[in-house]
C-alpha positions in Angstrom: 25.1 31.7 56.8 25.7 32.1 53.2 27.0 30.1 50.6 30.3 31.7 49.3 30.8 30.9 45.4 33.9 30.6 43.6 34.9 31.9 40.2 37.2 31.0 37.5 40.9 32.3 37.7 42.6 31.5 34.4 46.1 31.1 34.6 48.8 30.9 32.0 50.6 27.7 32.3 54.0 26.1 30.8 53.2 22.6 30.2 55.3 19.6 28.7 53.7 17.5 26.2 54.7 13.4 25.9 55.7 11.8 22.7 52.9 9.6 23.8 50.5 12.7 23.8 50.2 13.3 27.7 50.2 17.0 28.6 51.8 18.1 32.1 52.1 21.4 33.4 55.5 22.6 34.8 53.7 26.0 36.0 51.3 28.6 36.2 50.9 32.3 36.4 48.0 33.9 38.9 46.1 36.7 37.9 49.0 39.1 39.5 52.0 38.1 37.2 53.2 35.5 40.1 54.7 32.6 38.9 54.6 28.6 40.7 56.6 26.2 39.7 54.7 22.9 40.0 56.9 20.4 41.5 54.4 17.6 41.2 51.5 16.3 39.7 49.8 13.6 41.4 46.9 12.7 39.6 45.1 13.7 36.4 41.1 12.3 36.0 37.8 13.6 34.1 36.1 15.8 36.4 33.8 19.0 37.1 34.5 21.8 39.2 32.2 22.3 42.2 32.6 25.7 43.1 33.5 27.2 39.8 31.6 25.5 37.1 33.1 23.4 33.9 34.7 20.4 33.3 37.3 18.5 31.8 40.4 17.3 33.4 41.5 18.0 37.0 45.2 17.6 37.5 46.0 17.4 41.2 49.4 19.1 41.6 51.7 20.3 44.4 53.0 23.9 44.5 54.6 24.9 47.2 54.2 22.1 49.3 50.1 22.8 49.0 48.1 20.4 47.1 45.7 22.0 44.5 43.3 21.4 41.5 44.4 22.8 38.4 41.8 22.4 35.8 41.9 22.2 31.9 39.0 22.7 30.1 38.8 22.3 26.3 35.4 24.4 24.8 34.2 25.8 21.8 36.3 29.1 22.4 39.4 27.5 23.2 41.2 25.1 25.7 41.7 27.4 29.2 43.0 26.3 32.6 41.6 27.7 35.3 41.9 27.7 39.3 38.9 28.2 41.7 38.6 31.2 43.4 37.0 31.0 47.3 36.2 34.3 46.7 
């Protein structure tokens, strides 16, 4: 069996910044011009991606009733967020 290894999707993504300097995304845009609304975010921590590569923060949001890991990473060429691809 071989090990299937995901990529990077970058998504475009609304996000709400706090007075207090918390950023939370409202939404994101996958690579075919879909929108998600992001109806909650559970939990936001330090982390790495497995599959993908990079780190920075994970948020753990709900989109459609599916929980996934939306990830912002901040790097010398510019702050990104990014989904994994299984593909």
């Amino acid at each position: 069996m071989a090990i299937r290894i995901g990529h990077k999707v970058y998504v475009d993504t609304v996000v709400e910044f706090s007075d207090e300097g918390e950023i939370r995304p409202l939404s994101i845009e996958w690579e075919d011009g879909k929108k998600y609304q992001i109806t909650r975010v559970k939990d936001c921590v330090p982390g790495a991606s497995r599959r993908a590569g990079g780190a920075g923060l994970v948020y753990t949001c709900i989109v459609d009733g599916k929980e996934i890991h939306l990830y912002f990473e901040d790097c010398p060429s510019g702050a990104k967020w990014f989904l994994e691809s299984k593909a």
